[in-house]
N, C-alpha and C positions, 0 to 999 in steps of 0.2 A: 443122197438122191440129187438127180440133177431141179432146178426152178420147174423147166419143164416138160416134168414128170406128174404136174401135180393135177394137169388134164386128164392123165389116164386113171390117176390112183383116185380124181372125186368121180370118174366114170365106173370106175368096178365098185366104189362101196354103194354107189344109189341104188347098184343090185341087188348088192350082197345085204344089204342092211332089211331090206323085204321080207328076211327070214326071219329076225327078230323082233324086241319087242317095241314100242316107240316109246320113247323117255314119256316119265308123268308131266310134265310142264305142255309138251309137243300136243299129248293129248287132248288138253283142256283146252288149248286154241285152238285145236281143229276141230272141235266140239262145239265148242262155243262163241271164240272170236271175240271175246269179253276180257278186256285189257284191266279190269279190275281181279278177276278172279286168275289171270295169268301172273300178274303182279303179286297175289297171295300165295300163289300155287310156288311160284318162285322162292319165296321168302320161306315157307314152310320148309320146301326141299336142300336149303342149303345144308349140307353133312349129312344128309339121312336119304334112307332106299327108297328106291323110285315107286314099290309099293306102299310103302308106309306113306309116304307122302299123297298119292293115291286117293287114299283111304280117309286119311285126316284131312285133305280139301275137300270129299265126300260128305264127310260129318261137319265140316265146318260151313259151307255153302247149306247146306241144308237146313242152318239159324240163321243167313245172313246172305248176302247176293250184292250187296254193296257197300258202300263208305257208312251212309246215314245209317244204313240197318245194324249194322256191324258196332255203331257206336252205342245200340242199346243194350250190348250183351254185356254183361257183366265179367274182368279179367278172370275168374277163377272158372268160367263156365266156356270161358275160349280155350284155355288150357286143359281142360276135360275134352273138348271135342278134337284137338292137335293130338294131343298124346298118344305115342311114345314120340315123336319128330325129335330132333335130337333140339337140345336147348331149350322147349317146348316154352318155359315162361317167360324166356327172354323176349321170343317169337311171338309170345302173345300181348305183349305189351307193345314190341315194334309195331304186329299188326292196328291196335288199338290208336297209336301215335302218329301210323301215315294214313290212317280212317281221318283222323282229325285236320292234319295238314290239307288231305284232298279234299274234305270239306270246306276248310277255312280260305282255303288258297287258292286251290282249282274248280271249285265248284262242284266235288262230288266226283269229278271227271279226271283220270287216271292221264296226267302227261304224257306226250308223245316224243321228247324230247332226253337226249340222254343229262344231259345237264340238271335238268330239274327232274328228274327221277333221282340223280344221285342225292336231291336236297330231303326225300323220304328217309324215314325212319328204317337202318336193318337195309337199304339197298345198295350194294355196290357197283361196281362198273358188270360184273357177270352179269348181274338182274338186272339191270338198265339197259342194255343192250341186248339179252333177251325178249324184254318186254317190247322194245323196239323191233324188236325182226319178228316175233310170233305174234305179235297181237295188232302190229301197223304197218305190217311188211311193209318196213322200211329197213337203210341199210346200218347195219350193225355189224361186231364179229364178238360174241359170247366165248369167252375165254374161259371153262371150266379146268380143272386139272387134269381132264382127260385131255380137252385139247392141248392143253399147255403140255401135257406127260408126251402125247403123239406127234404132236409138229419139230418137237425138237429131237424125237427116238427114230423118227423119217431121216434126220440131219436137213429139214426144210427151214428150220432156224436155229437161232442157237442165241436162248437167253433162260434166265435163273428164274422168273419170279410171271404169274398170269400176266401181271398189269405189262411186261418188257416183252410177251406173248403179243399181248394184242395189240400192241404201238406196233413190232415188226411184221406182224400179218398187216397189217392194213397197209403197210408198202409195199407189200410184194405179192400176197396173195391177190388175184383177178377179184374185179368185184361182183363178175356174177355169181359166185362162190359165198359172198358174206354170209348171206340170210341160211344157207343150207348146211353152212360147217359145222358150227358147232350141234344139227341133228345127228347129221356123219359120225362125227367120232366122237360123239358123247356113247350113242351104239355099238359102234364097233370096238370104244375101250370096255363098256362094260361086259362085253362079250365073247372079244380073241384078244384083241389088243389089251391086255388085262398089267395093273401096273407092277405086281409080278408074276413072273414066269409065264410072258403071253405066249397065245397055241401057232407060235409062227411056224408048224408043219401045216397048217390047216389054211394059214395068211395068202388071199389071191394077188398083193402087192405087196407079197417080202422082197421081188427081185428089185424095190424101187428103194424100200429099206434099207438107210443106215445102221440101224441097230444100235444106238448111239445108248449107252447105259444099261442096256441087257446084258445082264451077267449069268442068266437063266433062261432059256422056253424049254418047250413043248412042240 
């Protein structure tokens, strides 16, 4: 694809995406706007279905709402409320450990900053910059494997690994575009753009389409 191309292709998914579902993370900000529970909601969801995830921020917000509350539950009664979340006890001791840090450090209060969110327990640059664009719309670029699978399957960059994803987006992608990418094509990978055999007879931007590593669609 040509640089730009990449006006018209973030113009067809803001439509096309209307038909499906909104990731669980997206949800819980636009619900709520509580940069605590978007921070959990994040941590929960890394490796595991956007229902499952869902559902175990459901049960788990339901014993706790914040840093201080969160710190009175006991580890085996946070992992009953997570479960099935992939990793679930690791998750629950991460949660337990940046409860404490946001206590001790921040005063209870979820940073706004990508730097000191990576200093949390369990967050990396995805969830820190996440947390940054859905809960303080501010600017960020969340580098999932969806996105990192689709910028580079577009031929709109061309690198190995998320973290070499979001260094080369954020020179070249427009920055009115940060805050909304990774909702874009986190939806449209889990849905057409699929990481094998995506439905590209059904894709309204195959014609922009590199195809760079499909060996299969649909």
């Amino acid at each position: 694809m040509k640089d730009s191309n990449i006006h018209d292709i973030i113009r067809i998914l803001q439509k096309e995406v209307r038909k499906w579902e909104t990731p669980a993370v997206t949800k819980v900000a636009e619900k709520t706007r509580d940069p605590f529970k978007v921070l959990i909601s994040c941590i929960l969801s890394l490796r595991t279905k956007d229902s499952t995830t869902a559902e175990a921020g459901r049960r788990l917000f339901s014993l706790a709402e914040s840093p201080d509350e969160m710190l009175k539950i006991p580890v085996e009664k946070i992992e009953r409320a997570i479960f099935p979340v992939g990793f679930y006890k690791t998750k629950s001791r991460n949660i337990i450990e940046t409860c404490r840090i946001l206590k001790e450090s921040y005063n209870s209060i979820v940073p706004d900053s990508i730097d000191e969110l990576l200093t949390l327990k369990g967050v990396g640059r995805k969830t820190a910059n996440l947390v940054v664009t859905v809960a303080y719309d501010k600017y960020g670029i969340c580098v999932d494997t969806h996105v990192h699978r689709i910028s580079n399957r577009w031929g709109y960059i061309n690198t190995k690994t998320p973290e070499k994803s979001e260094e080369a987006l954020r020179k070249k992608l427009p920055k009115k575009y940060w805050k909304i990418y990774n909702d874009l094509l986190v939806t449209f990978g889990q849905n057409l753009c699929k990481p094998i055999s995506p439905i590209c007879s059904q894709c309204k931007i195959s014609e922009f389409c590199s195809r760079k590593g499909v060996i299969k669609s649909r």
